[in-house]
mmCIF file as gemmi writes it, N, C-alpha and C atoms, coordinates in Angstrom:
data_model
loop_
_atom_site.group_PDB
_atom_site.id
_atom_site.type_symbol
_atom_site.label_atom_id
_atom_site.label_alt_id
_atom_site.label_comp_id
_atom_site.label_asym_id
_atom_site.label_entity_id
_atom_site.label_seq_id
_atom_site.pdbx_PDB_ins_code
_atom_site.Cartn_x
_atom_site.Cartn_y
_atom_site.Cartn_z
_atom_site.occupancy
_atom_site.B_iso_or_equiv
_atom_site.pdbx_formal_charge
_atom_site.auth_seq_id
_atom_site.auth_asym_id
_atom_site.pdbx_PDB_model_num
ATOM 1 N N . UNK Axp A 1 ? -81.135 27.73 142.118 1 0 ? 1 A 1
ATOM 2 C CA . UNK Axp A 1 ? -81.954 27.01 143.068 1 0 ? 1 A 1
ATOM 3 C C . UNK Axp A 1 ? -83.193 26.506 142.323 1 0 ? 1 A 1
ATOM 4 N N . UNK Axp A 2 ? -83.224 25.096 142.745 1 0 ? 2 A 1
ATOM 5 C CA . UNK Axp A 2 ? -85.004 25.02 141.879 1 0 ? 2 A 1
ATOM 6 C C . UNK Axp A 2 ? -85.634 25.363 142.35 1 0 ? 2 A 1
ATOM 7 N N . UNK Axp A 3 ? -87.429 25.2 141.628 1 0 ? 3 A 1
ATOM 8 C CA . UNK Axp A 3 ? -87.985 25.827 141.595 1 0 ? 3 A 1
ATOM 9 C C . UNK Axp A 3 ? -88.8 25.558 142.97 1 0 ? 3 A 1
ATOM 10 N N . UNK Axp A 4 ? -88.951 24.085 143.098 1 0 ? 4 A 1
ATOM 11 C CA . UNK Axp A 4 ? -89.601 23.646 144.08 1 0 ? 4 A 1
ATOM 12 C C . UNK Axp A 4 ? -88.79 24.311 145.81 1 0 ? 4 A 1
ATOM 13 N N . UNK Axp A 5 ? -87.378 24.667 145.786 1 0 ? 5 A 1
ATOM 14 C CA . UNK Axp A 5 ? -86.761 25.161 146.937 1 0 ? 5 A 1
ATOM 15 C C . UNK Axp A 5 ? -86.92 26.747 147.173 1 0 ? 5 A 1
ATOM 16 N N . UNK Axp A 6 ? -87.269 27.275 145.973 1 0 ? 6 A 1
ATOM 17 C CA . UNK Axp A 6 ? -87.123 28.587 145.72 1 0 ? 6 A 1
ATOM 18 C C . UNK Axp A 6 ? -88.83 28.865 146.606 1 0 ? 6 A 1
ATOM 19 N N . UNK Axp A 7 ? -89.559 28.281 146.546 1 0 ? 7 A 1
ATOM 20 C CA . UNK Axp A 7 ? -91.093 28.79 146.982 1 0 ? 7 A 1
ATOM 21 C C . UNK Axp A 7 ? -91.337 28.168 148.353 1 0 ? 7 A 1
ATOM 22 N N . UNK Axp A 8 ? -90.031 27.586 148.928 1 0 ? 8 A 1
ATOM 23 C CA . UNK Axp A 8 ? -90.478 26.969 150.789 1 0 ? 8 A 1
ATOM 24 C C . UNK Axp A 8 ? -90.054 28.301 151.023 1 0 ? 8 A 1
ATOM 25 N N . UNK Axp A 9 ? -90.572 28.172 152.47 1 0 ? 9 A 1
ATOM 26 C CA . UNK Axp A 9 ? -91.049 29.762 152.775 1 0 ? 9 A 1
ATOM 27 C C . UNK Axp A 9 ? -89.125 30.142 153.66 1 0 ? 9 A 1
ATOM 28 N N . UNK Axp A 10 ? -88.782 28.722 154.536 1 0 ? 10 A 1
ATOM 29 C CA . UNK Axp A 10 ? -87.309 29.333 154.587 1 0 ? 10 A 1
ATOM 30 C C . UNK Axp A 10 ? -86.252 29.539 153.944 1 0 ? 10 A 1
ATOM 31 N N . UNK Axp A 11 ? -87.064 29.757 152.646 1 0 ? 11 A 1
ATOM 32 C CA . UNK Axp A 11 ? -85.809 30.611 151.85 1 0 ? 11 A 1
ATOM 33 C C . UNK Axp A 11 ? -86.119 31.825 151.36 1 0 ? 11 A 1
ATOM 34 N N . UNK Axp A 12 ? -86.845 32.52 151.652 1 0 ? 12 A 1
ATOM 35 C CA . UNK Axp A 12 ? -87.507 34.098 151.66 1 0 ? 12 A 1
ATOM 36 C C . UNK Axp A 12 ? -86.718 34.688 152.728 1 0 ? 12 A 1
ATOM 37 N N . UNK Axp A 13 ? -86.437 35.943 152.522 1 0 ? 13 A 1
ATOM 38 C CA . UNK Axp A 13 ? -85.755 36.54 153.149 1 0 ? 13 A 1
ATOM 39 C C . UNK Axp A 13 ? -86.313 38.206 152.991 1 0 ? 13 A 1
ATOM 40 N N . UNK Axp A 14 ? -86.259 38.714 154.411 1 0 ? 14 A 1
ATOM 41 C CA . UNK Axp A 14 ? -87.138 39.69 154.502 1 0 ? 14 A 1
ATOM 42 C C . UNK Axp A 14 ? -86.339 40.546 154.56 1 0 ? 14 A 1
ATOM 43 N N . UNK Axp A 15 ? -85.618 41.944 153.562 1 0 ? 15 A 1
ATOM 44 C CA . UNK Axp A 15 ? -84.781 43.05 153.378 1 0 ? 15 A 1
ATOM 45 C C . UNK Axp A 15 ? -85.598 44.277 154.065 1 0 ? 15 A 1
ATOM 46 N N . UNK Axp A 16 ? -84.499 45.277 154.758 1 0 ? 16 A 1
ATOM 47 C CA . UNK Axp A 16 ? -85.33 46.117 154.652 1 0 ? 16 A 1
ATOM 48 C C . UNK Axp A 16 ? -84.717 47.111 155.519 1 0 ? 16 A 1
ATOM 49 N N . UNK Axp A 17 ? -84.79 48.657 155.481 1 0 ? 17 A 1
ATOM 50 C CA . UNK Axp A 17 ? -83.751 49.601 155.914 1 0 ? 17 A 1
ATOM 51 C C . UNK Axp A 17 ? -84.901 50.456 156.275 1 0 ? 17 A 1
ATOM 52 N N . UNK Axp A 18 ? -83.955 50.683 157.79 1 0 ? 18 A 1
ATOM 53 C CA . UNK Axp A 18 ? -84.435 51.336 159.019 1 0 ? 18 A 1
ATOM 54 C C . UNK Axp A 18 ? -83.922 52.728 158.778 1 0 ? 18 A 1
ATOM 55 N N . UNK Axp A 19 ? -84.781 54.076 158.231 1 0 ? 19 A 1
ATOM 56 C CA . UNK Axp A 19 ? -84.085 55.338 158.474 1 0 ? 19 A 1
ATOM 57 C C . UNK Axp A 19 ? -83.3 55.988 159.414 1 0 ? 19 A 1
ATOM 58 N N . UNK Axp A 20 ? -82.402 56.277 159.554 1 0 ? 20 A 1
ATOM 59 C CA . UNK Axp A 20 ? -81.185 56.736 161.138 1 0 ? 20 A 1
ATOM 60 C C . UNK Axp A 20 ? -82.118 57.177 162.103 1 0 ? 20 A 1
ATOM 61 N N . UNK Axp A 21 ? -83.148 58.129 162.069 1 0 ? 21 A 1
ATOM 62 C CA . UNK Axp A 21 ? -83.879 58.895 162.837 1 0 ? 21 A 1
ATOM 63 C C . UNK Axp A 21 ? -85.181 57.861 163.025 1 0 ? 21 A 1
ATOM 64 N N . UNK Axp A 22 ? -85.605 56.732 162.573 1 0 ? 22 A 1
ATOM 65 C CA . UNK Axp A 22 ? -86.723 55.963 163.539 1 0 ? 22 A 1
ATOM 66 C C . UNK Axp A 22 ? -86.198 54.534 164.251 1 0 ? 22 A 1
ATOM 67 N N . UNK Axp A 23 ? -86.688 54.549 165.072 1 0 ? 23 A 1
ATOM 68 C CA . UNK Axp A 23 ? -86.424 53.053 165.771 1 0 ? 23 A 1
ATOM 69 C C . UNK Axp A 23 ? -87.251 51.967 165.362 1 0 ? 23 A 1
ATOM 70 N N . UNK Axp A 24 ? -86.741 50.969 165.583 1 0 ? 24 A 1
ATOM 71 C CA . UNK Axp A 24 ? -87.233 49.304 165.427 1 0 ? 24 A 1
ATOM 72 C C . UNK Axp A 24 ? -88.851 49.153 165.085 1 0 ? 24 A 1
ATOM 73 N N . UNK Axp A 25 ? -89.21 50.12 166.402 1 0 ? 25 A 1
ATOM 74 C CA . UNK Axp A 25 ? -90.602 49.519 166.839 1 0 ? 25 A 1
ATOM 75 C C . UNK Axp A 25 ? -91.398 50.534 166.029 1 0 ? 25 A 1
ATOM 76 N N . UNK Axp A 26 ? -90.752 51.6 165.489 1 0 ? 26 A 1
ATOM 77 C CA . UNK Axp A 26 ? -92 52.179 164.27 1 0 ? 26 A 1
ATOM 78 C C . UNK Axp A 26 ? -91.828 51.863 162.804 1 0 ? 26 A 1
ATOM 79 N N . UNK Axp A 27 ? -90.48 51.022 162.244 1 0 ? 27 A 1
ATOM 80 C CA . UNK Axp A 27 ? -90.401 50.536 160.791 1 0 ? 27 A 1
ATOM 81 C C . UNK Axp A 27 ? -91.076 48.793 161.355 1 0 ? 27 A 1
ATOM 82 N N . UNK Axp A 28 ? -91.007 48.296 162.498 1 0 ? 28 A 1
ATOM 83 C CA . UNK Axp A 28 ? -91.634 47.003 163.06 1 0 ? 28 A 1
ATOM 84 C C . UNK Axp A 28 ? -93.697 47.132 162.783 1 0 ? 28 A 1
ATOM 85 N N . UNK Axp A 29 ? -93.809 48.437 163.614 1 0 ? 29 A 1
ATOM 86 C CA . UNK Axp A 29 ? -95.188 48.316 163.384 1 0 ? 29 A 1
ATOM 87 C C . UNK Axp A 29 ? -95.735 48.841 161.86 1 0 ? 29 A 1
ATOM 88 N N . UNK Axp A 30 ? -95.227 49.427 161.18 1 0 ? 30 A 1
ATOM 89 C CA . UNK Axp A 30 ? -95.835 49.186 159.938 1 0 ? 30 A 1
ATOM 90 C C . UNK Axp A 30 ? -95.831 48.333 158.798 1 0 ? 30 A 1
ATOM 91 N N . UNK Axp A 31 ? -94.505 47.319 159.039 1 0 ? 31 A 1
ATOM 92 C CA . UNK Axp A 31 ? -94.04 45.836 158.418 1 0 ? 31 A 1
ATOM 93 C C . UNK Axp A 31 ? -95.42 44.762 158.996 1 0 ? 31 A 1
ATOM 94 N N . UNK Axp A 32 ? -95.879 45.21 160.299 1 0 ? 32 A 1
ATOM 95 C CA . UNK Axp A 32 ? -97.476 44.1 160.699 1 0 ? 32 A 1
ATOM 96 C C . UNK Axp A 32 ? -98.18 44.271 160.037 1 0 ? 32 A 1
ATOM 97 N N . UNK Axp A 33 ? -98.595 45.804 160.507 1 0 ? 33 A 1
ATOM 98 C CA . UNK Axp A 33 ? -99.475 46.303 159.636 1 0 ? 33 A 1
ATOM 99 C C . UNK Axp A 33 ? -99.886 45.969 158.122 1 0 ? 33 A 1
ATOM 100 N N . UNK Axp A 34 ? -98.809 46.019 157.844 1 0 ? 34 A 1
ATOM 101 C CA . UNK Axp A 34 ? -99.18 45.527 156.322 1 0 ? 34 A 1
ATOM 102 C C . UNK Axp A 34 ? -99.289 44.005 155.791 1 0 ? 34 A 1
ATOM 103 N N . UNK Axp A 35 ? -98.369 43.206 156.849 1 0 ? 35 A 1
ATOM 104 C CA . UNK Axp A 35 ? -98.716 41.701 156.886 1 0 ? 35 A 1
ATOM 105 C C . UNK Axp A 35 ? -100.4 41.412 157.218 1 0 ? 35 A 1
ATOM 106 N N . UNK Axp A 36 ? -100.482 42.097 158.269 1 0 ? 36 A 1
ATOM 107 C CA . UNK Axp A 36 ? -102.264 41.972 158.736 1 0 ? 36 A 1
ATOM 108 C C . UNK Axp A 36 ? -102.886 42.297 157.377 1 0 ? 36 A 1
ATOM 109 N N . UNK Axp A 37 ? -102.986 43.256 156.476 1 0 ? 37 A 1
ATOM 110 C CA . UNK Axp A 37 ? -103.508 43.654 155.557 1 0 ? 37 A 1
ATOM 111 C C . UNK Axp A 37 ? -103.588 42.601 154.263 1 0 ? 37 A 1
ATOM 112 N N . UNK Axp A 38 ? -102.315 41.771 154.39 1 0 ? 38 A 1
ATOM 113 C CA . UNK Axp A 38 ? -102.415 41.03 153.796 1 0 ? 38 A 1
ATOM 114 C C . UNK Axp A 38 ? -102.572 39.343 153.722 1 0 ? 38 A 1
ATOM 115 N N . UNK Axp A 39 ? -102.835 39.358 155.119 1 0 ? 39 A 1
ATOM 116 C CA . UNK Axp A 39 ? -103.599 38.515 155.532 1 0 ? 39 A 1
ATOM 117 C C . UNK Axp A 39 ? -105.327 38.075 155.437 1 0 ? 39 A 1
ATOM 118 N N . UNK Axp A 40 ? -105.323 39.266 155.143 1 0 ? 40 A 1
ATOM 119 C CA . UNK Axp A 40 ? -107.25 39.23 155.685 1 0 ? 40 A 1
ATOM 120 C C . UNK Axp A 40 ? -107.837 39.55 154.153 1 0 ? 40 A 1
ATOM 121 N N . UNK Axp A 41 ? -106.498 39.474 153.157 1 0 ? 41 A 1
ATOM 122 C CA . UNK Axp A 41 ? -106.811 39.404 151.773 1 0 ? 41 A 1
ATOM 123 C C . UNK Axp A 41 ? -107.165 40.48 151.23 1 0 ? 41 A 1
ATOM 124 N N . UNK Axp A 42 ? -106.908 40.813 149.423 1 0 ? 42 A 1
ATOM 125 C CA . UNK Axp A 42 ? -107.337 41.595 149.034 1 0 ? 42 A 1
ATOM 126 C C . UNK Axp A 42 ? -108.006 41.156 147.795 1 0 ? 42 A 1
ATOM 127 N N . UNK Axp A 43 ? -108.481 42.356 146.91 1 0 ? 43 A 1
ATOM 128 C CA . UNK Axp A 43 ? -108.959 42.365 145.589 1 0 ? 43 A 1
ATOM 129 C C . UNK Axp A 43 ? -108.391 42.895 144.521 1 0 ? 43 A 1
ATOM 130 N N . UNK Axp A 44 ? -108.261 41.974 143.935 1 0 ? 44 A 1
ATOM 131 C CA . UNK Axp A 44 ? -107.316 42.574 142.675 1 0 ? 44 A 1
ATOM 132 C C . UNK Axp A 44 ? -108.124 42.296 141.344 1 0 ? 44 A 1
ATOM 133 N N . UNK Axp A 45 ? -108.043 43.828 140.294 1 0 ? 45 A 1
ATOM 134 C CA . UNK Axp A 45 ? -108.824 43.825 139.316 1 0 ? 45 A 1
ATOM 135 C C . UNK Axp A 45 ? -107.947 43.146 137.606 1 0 ? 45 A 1
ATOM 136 N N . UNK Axp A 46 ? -108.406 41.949 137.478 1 0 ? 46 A 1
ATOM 137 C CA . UNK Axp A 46 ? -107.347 41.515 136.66 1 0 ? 46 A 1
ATOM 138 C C . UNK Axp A 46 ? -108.668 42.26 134.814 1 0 ? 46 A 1
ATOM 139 N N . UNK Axp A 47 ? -107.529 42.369 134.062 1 0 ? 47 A 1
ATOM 140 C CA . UNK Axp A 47 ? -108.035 42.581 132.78 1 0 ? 47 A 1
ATOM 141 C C . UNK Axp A 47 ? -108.162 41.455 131.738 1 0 ? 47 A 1
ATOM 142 N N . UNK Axp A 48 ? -108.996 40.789 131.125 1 0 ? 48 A 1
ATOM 143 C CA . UNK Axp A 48 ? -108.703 39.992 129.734 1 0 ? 48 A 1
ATOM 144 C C . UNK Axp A 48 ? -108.266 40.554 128.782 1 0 ? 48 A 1
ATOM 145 N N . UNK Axp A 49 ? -107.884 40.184 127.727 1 0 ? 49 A 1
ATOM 146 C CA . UNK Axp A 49 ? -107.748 40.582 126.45 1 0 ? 49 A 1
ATOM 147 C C . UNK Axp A 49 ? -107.518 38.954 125.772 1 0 ? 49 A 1
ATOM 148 N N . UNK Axp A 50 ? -108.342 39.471 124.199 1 0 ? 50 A 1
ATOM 149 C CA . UNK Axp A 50 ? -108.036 38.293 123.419 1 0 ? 50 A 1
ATOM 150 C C . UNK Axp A 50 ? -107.796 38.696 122.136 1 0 ? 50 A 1
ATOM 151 N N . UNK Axp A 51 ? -106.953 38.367 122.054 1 0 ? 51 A 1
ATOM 152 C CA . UNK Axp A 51 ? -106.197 38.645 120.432 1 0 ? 51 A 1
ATOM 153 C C . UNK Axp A 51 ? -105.483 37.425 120.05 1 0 ? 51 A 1
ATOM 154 N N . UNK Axp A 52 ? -105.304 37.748 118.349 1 0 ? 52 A 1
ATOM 155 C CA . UNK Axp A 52 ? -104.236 36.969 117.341 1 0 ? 52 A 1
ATOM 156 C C . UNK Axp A 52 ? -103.136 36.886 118.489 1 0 ? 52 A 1
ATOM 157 N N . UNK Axp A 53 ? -102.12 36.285 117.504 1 0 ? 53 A 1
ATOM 158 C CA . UNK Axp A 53 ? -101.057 35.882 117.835 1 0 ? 53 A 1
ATOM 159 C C . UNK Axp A 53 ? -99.832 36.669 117.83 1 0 ? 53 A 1
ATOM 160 N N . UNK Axp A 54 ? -100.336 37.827 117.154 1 0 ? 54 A 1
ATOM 161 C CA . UNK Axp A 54 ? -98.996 38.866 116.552 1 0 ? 54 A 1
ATOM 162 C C . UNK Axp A 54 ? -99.418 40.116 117.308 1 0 ? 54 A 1
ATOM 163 N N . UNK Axp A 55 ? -100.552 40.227 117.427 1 0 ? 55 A 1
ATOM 164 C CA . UNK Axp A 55 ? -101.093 41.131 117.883 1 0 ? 55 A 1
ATOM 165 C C . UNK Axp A 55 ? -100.95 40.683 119.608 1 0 ? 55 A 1
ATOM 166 N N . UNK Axp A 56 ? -101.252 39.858 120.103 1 0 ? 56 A 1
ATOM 167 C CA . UNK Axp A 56 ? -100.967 39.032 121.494 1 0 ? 56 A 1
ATOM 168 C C . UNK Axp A 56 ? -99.365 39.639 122.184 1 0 ? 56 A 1
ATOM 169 N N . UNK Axp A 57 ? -98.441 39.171 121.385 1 0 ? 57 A 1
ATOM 170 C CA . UNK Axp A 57 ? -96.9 39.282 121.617 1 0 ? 57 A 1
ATOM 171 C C . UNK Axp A 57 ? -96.557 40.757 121.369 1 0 ? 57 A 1
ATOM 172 N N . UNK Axp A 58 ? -97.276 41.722 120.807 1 0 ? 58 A 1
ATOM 173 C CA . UNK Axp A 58 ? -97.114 42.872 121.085 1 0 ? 58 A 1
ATOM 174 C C . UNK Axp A 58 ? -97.709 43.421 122.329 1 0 ? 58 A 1
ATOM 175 N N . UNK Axp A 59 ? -98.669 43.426 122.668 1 0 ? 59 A 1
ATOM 176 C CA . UNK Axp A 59 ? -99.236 43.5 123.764 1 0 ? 59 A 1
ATOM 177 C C . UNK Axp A 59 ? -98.423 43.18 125.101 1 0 ? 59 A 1
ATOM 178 N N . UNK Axp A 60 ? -97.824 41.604 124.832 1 0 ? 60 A 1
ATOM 179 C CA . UNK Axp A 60 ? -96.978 41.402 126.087 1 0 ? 60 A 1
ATOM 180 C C . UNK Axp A 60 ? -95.8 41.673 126.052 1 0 ? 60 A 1
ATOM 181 N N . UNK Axp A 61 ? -95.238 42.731 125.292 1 0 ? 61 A 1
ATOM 182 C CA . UNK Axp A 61 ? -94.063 42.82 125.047 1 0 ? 61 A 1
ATOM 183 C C . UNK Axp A 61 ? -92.712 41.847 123.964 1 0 ? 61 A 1
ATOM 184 N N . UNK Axp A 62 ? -93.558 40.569 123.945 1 0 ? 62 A 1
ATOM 185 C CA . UNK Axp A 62 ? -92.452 39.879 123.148 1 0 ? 62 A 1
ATOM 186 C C . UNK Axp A 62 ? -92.119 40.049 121.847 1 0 ? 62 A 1
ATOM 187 N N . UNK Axp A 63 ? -90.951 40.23 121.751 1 0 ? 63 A 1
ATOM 188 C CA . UNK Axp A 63 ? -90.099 40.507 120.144 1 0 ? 63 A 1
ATOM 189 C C . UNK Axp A 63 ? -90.048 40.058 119.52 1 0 ? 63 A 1
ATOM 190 N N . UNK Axp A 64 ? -90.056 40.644 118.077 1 0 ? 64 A 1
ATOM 191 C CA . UNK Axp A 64 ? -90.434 39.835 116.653 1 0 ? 64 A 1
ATOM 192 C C . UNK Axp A 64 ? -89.425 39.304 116.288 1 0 ? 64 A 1
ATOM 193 N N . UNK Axp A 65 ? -89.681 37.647 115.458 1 0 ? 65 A 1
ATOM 194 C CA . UNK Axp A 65 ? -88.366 37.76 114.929 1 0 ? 65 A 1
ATOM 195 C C . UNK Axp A 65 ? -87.117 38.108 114.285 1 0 ? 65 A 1
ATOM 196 N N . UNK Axp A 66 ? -87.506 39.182 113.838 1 0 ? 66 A 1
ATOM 197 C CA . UNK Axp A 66 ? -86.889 39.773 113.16 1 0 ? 66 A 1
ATOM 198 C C . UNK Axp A 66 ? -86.256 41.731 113.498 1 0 ? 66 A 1
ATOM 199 N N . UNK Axp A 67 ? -86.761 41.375 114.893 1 0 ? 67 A 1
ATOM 200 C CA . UNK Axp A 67 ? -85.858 42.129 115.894 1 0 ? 67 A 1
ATOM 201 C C . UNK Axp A 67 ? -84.73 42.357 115.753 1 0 ? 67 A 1
């Protein structure tokens, strides 16, 4: 799928398993709950780093050539 179809919102699809012993309306109210939460926004603590180039790709995981 491209990329541009992949990010409209009717193609998200919401998974998700109900334990035998609760009903609808208590795996329902904490699926809001957490939509509300993430609605009203959060804060997220991002890190910099600045490095070389060799030193960079270790950091993010990418493999040497000679892997």
């Amino acid at each position: 799928m491209p990329q541009v179809l992949r990010q409209k919102l009717k193609n998200h699809f919401l998974l998700g398993f109900i334990p035998f012993a609760a009903t609808c309306d208590d795996v329902l109210k904490l699926l809001i709950s957490d939509i509300k939460e993430l609605e009203s926004g959060f804060e997220m603590d991002l890190g910099d780093i600045t490095s070389d180039l060799p030193d960079g790709n270790e950091q993010a995981g990418v493999k040497n050539h000679n892997a």
